[in-house]
C-alpha positions as protocol buffer text, in pm:
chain_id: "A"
residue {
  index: 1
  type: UNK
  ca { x: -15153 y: 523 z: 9057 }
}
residue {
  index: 2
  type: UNK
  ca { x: -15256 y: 469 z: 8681 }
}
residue {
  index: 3
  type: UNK
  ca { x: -15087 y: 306 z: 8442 }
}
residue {
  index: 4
  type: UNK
  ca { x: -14997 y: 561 z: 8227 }
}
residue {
  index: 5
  type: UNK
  ca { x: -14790 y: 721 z: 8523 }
}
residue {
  index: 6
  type: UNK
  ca { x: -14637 y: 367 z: 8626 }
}
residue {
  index: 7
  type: UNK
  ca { x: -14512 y: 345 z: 8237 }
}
residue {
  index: 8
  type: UNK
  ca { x: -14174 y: 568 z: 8268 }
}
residue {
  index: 9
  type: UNK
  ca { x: -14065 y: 364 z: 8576 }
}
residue {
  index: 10
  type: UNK
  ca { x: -14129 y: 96 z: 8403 }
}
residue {
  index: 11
  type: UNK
  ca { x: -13928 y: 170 z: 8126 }
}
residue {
  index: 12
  type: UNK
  ca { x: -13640 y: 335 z: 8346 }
}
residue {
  index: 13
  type: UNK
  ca { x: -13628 y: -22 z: 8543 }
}
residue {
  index: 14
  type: UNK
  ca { x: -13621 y: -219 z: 8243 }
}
residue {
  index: 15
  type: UNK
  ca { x: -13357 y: -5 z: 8091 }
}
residue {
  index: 16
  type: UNK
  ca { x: -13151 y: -21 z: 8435 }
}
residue {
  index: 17
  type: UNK
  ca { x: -13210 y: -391 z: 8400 }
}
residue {
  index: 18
  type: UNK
  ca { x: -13056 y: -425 z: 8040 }
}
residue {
  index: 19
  type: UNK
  ca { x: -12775 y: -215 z: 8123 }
}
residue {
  index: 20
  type: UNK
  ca { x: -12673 y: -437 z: 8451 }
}
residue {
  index: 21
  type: UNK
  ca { x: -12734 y: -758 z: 8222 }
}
residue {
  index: 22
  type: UNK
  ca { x: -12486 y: -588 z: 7953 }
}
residue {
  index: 23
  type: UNK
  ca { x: -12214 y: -540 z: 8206 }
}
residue {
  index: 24
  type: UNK
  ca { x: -12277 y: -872 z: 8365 }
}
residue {
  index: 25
  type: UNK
  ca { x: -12208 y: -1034 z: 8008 }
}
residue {
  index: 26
  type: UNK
  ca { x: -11900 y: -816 z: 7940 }
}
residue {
  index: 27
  type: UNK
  ca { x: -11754 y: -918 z: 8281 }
}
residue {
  index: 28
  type: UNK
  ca { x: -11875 y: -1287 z: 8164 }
}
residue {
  index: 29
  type: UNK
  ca { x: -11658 y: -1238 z: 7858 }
}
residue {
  index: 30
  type: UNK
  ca { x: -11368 y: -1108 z: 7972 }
}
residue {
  index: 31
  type: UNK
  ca { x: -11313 y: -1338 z: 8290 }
}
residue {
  index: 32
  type: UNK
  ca { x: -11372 y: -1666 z: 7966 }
}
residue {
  index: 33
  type: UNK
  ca { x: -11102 y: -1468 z: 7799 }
}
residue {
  index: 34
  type: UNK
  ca { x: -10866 y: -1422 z: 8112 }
}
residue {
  index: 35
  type: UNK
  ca { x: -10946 y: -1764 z: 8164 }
}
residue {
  index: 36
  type: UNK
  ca { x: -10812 y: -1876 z: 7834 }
}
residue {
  index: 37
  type: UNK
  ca { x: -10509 y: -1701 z: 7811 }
}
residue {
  index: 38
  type: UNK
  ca { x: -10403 y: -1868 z: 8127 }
}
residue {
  index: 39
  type: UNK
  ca { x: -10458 y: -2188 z: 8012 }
}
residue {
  index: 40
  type: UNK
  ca { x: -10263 y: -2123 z: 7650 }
}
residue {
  index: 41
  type: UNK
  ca { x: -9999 y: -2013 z: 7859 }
}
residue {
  index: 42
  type: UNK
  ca { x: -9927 y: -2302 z: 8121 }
}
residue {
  index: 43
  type: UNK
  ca { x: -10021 y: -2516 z: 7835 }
}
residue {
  index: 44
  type: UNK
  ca { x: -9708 y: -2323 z: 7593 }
}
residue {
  index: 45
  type: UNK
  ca { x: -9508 y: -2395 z: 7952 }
}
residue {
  index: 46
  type: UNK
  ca { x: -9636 y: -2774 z: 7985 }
}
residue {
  index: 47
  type: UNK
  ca { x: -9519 y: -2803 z: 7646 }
}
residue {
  index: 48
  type: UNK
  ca { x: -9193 y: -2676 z: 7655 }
}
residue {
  index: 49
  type: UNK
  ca { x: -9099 y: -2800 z: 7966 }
}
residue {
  index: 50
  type: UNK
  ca { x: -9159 y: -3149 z: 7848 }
}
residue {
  index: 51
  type: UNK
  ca { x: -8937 y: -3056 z: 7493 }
}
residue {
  index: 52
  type: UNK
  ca { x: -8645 y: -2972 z: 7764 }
}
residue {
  index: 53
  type: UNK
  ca { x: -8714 y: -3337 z: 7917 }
}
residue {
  index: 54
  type: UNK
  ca { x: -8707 y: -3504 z: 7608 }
}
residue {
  index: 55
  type: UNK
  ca { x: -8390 y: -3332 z: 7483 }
}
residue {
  index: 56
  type: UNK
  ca { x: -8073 y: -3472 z: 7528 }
}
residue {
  index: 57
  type: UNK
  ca { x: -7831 y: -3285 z: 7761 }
}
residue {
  index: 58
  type: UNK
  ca { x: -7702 y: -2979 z: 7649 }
}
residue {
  index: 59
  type: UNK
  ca { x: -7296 y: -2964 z: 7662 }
}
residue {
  index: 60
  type: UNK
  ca { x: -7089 y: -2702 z: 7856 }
}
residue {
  index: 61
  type: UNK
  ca { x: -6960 y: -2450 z: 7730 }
}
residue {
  index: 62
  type: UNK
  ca { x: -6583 y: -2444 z: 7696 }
}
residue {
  index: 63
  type: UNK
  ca { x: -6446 y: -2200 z: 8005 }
}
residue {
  index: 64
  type: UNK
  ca { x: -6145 y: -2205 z: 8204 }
}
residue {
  index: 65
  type: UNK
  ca { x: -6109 y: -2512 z: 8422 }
}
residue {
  index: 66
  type: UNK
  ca { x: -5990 y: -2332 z: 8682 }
}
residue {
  index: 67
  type: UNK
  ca { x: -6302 y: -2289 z: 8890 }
}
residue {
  index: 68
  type: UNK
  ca { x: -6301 y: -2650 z: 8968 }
}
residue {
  index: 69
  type: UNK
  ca { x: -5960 y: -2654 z: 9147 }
}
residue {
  index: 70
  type: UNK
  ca { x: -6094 y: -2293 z: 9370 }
}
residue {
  index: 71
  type: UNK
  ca { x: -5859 y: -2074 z: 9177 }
}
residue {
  index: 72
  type: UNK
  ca { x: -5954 y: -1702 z: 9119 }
}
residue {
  index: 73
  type: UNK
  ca { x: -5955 y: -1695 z: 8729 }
}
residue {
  index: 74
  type: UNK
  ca { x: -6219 y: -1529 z: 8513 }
}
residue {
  index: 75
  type: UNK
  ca { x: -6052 y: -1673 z: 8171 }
}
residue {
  index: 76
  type: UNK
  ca { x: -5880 y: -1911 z: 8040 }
}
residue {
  index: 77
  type: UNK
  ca { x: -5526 y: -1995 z: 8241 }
}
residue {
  index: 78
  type: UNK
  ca { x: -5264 y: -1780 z: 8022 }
}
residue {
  index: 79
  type: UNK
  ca { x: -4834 y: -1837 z: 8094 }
}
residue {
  index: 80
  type: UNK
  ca { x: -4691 y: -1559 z: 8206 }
}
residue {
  index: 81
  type: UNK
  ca { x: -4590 y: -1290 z: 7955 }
}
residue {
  index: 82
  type: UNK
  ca { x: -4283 y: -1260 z: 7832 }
}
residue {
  index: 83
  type: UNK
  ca { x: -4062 y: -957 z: 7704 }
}
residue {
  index: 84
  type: UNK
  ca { x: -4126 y: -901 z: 7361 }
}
residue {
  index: 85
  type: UNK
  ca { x: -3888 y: -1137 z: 7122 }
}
residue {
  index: 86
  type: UNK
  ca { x: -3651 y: -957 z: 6891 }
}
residue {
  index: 87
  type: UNK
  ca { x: -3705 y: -1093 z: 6539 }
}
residue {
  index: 88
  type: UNK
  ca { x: -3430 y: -1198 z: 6376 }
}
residue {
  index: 89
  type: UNK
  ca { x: -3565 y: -1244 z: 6004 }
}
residue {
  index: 90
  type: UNK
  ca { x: -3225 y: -1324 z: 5818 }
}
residue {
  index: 91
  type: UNK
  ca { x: -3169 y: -1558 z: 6143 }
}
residue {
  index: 92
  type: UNK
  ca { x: -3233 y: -1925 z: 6163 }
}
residue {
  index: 93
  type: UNK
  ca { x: -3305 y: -1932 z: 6506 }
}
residue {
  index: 94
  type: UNK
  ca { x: -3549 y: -1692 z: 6711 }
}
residue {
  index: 95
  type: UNK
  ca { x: -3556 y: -1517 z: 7028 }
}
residue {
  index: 96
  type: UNK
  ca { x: -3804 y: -1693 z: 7263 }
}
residue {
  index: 97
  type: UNK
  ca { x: -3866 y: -1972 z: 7000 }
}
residue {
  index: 98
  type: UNK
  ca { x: -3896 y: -2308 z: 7221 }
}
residue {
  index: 99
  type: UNK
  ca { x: -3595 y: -2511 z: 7141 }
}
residue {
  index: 100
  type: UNK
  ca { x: -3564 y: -2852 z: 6964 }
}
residue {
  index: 101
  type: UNK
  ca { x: -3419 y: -2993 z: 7259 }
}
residue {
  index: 102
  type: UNK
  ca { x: -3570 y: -2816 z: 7541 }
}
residue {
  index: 103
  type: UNK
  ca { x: -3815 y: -3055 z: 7805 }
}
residue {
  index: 104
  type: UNK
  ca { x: -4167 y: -3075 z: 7631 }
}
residue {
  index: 105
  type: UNK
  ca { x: -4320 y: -3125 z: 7946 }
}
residue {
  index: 106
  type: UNK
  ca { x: -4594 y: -2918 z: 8093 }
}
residue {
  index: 107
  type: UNK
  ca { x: -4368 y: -2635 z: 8335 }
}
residue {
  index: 108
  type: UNK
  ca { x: -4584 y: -2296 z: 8244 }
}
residue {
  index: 109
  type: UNK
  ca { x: -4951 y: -2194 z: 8375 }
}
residue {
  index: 110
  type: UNK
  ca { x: -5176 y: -2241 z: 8035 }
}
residue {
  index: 111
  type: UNK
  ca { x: -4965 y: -2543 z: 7960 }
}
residue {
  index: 112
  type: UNK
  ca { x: -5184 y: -2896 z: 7915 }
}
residue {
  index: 113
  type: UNK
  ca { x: -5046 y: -3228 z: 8083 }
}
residue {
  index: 114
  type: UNK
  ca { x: -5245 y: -3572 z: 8020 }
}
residue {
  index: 115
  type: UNK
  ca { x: -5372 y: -3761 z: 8319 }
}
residue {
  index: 116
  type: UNK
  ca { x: -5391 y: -4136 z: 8344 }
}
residue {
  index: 117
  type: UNK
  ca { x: -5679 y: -4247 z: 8575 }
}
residue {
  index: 118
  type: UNK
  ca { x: -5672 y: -4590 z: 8692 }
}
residue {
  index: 119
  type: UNK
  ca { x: -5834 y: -4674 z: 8969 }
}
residue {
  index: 120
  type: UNK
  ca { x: -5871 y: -5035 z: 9118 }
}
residue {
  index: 121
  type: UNK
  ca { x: -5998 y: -4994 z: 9437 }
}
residue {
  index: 122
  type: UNK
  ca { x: -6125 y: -5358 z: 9632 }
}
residue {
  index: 123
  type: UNK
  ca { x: -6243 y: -5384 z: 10005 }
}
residue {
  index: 124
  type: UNK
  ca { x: -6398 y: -5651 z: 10192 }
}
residue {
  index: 125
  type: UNK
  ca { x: -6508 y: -5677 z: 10569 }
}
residue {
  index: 126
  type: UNK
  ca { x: -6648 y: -5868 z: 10789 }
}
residue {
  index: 127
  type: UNK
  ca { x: -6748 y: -5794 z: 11177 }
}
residue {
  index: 128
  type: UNK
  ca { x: -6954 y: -6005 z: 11418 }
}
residue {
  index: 129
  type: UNK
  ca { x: -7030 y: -5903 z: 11759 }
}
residue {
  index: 130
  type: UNK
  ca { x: -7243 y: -6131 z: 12045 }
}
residue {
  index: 131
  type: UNK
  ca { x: -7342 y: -5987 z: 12348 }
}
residue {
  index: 132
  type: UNK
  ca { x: -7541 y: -6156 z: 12654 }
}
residue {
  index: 133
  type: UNK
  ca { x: -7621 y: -6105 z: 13057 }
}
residue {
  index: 134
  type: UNK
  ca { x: -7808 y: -6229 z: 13316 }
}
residue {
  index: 135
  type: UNK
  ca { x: -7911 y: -6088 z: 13643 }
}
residue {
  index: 136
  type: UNK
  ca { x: -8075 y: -6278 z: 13999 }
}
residue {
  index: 137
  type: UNK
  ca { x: -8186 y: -6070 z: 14315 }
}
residue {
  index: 138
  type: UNK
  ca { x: -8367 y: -6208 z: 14574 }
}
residue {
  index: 139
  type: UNK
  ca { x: -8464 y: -5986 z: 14858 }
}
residue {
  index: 140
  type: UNK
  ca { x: -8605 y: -6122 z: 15189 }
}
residue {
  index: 141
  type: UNK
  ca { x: -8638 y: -5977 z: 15543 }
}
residue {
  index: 142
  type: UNK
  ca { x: -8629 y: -6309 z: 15819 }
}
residue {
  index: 143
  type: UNK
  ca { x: -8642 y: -6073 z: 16129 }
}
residue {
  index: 144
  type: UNK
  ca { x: -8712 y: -5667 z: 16134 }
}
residue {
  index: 145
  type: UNK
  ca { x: -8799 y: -5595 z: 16552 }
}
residue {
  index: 146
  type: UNK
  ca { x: -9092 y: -5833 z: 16549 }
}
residue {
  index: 147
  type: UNK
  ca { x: -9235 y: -5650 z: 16252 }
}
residue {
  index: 148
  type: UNK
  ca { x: -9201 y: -5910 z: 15981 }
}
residue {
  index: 149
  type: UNK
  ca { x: -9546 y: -6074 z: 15991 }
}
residue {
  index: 150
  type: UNK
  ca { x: -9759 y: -5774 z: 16002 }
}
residue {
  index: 151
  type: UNK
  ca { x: -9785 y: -5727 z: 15612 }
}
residue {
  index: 152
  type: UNK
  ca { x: -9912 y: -6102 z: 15635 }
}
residue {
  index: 153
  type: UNK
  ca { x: -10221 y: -5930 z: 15787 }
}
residue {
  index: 154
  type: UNK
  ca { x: -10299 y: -5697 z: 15458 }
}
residue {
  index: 155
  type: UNK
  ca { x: -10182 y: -5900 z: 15203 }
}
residue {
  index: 156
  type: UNK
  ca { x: -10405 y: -6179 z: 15061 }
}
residue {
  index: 157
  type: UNK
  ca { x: -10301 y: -6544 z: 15057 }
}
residue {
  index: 158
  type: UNK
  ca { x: -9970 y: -6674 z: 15153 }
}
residue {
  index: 159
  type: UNK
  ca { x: -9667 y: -6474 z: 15292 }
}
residue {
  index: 160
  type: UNK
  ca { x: -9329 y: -6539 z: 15366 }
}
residue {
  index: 161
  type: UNK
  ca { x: -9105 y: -6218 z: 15461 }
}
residue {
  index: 162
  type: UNK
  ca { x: -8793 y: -6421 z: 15398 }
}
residue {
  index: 163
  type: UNK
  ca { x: -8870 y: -6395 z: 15038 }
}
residue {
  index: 164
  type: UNK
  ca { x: -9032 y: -6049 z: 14911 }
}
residue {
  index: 165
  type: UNK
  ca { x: -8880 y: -6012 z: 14604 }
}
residue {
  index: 166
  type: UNK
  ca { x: -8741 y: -6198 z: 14343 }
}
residue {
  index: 167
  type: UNK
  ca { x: -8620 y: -6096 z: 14001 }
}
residue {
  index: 168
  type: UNK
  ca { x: -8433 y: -6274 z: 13692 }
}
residue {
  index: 169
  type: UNK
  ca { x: -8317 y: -6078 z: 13390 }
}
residue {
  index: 170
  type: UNK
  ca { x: -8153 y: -6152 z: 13080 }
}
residue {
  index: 171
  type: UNK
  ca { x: -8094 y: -5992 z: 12768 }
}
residue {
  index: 172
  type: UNK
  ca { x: -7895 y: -6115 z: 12459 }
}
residue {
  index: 173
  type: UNK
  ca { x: -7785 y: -5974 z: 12115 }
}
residue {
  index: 174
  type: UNK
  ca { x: -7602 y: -6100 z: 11812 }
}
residue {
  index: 175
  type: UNK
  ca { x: -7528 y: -5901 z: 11495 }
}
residue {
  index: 176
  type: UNK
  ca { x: -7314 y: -5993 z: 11172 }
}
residue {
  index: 177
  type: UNK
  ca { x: -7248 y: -5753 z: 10912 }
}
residue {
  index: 178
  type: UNK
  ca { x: -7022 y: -5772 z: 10548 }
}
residue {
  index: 179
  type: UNK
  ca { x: -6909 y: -5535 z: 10308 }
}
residue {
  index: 180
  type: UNK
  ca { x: -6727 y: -5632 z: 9988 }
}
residue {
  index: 181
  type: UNK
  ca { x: -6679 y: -5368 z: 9740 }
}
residue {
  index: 182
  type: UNK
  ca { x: -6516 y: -5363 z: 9411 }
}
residue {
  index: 183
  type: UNK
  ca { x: -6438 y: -5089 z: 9168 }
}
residue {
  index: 184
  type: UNK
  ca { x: -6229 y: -5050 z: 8829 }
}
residue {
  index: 185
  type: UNK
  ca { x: -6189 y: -4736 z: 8658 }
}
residue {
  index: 186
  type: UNK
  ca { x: -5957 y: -4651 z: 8349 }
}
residue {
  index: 187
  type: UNK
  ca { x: -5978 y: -4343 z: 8165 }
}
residue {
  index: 188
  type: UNK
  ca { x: -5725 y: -4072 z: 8054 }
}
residue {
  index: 189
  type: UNK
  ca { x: -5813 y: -3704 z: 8014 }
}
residue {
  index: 190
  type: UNK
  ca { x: -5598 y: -3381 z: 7929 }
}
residue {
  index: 191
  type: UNK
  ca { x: -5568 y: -3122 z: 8260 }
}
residue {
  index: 192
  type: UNK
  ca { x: -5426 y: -2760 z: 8206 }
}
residue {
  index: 193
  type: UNK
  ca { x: -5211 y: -2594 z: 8449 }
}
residue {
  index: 194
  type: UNK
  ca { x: -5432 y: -2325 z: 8651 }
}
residue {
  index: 195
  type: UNK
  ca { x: -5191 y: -2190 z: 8967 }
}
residue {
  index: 196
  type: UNK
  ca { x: -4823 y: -2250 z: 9056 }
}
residue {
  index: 197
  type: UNK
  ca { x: -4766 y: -2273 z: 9422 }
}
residue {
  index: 198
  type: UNK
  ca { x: -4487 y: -2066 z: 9587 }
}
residue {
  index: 199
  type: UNK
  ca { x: -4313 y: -2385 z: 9620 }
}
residue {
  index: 200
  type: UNK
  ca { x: -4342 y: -2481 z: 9298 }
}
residue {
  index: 201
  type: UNK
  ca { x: -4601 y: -2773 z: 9281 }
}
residue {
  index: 202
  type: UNK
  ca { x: -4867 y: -2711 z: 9003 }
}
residue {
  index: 203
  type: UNK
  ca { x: -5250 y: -2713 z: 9049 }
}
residue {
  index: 204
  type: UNK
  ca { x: -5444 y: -2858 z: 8748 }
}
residue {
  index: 205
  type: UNK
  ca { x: -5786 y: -2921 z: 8636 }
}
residue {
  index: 206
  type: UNK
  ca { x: -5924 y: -3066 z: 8359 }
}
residue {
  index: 207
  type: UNK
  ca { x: -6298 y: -3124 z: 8228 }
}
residue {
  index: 208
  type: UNK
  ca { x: -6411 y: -3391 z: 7949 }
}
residue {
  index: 209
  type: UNK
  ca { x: -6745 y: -3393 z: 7845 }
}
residue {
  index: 210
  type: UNK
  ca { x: -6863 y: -3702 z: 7589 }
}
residue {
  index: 211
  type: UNK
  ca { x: -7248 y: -3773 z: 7486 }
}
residue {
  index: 212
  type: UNK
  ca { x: -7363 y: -4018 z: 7342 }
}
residue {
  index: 213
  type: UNK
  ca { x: -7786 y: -4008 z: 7210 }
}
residue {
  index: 214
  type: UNK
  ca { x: -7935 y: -3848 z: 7510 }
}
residue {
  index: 215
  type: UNK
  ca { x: -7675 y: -3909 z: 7811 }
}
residue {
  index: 216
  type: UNK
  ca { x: -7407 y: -3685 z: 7875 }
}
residue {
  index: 217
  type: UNK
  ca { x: -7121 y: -3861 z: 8052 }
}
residue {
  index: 218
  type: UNK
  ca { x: -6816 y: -3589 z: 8258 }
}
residue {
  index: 219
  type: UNK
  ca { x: -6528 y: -3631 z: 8357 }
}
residue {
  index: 220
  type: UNK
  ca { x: -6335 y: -3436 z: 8608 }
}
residue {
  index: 221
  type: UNK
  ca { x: -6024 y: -3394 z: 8786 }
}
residue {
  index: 222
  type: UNK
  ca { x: -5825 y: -3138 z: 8980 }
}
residue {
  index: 223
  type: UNK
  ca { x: -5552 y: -3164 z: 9191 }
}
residue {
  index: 224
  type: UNK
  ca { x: -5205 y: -3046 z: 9292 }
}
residue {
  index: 225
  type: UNK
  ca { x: -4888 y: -3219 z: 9131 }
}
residue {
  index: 226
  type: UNK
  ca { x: -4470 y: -3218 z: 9130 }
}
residue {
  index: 227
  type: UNK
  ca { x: -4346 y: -3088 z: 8833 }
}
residue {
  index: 228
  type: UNK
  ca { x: -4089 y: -3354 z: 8885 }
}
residue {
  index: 229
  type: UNK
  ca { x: -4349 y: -3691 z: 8881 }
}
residue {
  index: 230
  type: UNK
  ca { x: -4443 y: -3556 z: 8523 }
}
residue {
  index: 231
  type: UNK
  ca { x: -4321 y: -3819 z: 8300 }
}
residue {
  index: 232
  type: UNK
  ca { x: -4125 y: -3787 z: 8001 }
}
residue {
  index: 233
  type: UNK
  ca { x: -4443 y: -3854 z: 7761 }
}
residue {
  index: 234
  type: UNK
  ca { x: -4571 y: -3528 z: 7951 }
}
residue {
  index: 235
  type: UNK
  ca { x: -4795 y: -3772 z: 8174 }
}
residue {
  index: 236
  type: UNK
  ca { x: -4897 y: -3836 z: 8519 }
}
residue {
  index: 237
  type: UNK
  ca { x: -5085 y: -4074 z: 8722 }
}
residue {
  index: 238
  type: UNK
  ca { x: -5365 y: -4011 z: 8936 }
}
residue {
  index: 239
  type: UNK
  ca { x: -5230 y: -4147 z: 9260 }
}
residue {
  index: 240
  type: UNK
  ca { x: -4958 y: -3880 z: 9179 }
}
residue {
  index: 241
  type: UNK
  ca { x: -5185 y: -3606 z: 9251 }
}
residue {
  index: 242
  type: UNK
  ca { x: -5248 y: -3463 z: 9599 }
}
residue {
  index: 243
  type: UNK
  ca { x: -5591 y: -3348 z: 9689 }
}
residue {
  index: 244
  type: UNK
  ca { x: -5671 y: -3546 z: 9395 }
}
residue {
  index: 245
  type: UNK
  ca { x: -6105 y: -3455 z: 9330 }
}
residue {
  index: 246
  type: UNK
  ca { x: -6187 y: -3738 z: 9036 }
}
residue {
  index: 247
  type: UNK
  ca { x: -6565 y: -3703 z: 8985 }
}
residue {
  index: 248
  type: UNK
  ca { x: -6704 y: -3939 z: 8697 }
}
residue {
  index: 249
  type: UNK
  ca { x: -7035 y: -3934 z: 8648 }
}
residue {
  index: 250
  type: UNK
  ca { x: -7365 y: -3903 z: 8378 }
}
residue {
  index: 251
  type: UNK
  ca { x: -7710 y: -3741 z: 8322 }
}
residue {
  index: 252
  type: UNK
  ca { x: -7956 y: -3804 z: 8081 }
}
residue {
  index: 253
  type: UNK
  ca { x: -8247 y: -4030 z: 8013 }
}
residue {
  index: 254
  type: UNK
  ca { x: -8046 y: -4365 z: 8070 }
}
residue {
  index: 255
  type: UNK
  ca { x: -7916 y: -4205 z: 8410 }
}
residue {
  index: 256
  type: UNK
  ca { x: -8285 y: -4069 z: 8479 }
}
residue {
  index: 257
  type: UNK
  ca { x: -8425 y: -4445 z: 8404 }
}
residue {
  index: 258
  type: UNK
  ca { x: -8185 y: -4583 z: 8685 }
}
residue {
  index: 259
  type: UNK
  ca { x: -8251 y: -4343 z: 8989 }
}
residue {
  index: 260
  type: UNK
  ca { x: -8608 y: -4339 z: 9194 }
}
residue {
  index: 261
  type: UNK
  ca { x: -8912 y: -4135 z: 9152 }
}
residue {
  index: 262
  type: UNK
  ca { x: -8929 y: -3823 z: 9372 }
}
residue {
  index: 263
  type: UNK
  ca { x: -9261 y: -3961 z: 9513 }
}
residue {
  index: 264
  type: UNK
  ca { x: -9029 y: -4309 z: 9620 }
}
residue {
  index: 265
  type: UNK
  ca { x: -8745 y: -4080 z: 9750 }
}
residue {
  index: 266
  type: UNK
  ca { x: -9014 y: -3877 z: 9918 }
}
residue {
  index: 267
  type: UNK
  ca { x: -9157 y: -4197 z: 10065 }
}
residue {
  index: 268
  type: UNK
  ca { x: -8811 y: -4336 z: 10177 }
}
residue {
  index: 269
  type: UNK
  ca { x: -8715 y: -4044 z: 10370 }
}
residue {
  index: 270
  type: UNK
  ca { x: -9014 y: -4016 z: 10563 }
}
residue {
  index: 271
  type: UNK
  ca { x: -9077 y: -4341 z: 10635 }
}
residue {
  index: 272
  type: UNK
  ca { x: -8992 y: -4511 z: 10989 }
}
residue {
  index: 273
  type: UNK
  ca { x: -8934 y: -4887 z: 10885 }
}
């Protein structure tokens, strides 16, 4: 075949070939730009995620404590309503109006009591235990129907059927063990009343929330109390409170500092010795 008729096949492949090379360079392009909007956007997320680690703990928001004594409230513990008061306005003295001389102590649901934690708490023990035994057996056979001797005639070396086994054992063990713990806490935090029981006893919870820099320390406590150990101040003590759940604890980059590295944790958990 001439050249002249090769020419327009030539040209068609060379087209063909252009056109594949084209799309192979726009595919090119676009996976380079998927590529690098995938890394802008893990980096954006790298970014901020380490902005939320270097912040300091954000504070909670102010909601009804009664969540963290299990009581069914979706605000902020109210008292009970009462019927409308009469105004009186030419009258020194109103309808409903709490009364110079009345308790001031906390008797309503809504109504906030203070609680005095103090909490010395000291144990020590101290257990030792020894253990040992010791075992002998000694098995022989002196006379078995004229039989005795005829293992002699397998066995190797000397044999003496009045003495075919003999065993000793012993085992001992000793373990000593201490504990002495010590613990003083002191703090004081306001509780609201969420729930009054059918017998009358109160169920409170409070919340405090202080932060210092970057570490957020909370305090809280719930419990169930006697209107009648509520002190004249409008106080009670915490070993006053039945069911008493006194959690005290912090978060932040000090707290962070102090615990392990998930990889140690990790390592710890998995590890036999």
């Amino acid at each position: 075949m001439s050249m002249t008729r090769l020419a327009p096949f030539a040209l068609l492949a060379a087209l063909a070939g252009c056109a594949s090379a084209g799309a192979a360079g726009d595919a090119a392009f676009d996976a380079a730009g998927d590529f690098a909007t995938r890394a802008r956007t893990h980096a954006n997320t790298a970014i901020e995620a380490a902005q939320r680690a270097a912040a300091p703990p954000p504070l909670g928001t102010v909601t009804s404590p009664s969540p963290l004594a299990g009581a069914d409230y979706g605000a902020m513990p109210q008292p009970i309503a009462a019927s409308a008061a009469q105004r009186a306005p030419s009258s020194l003295w109103q309808s409903g109006a709490r009364s110079f001389f009345n308790d001031a102590r906390a008797s309503r649901i809504g109504d906030i009591l203070t609680v005095n934690v103090e909490i010395t708490d000291k144990a020590e023990v101290t257990n030792s235990s020894a253990r040992s035994r010791s075992g002998s057996t000694t098995v022989g056979v002196n006379n078995f129907f004229g039989l005795e001797n005829i293992p002699g005639r397998i066995l190797p070396g000397g044999y003496d059927p009045s003495a075919l086994i003999d065993a000793e054992g012993a085992s001992s063990q000793a373990g000593q063990g201490s504990i002495a713990r010590e613990e003083k806490i002191t703090m004081t935090v306001a509780a609201v009343v969420v729930d009054i029981l059918p017998n009358g006893n109160f169920v409170i919870a409070g919340r405090q929330q202080v932060r210092i820099n970057a570490e957020l320390r909370e305090l809280t406590v719930t419990g169930v109390i006697r209107p009648e150990d509520i002190a004249a101040d409008n106080t009670i003590r915490n070993d006053q409170i039945a069911e008493a759940r006194i959690d005290y604890g912090g978060r932040g980059q000090v707290s962070a500092v102090q615990r392990p590295r998930l990889g140690q944790r990790v390592g710890d958990a998995i590890s036999p010795w």
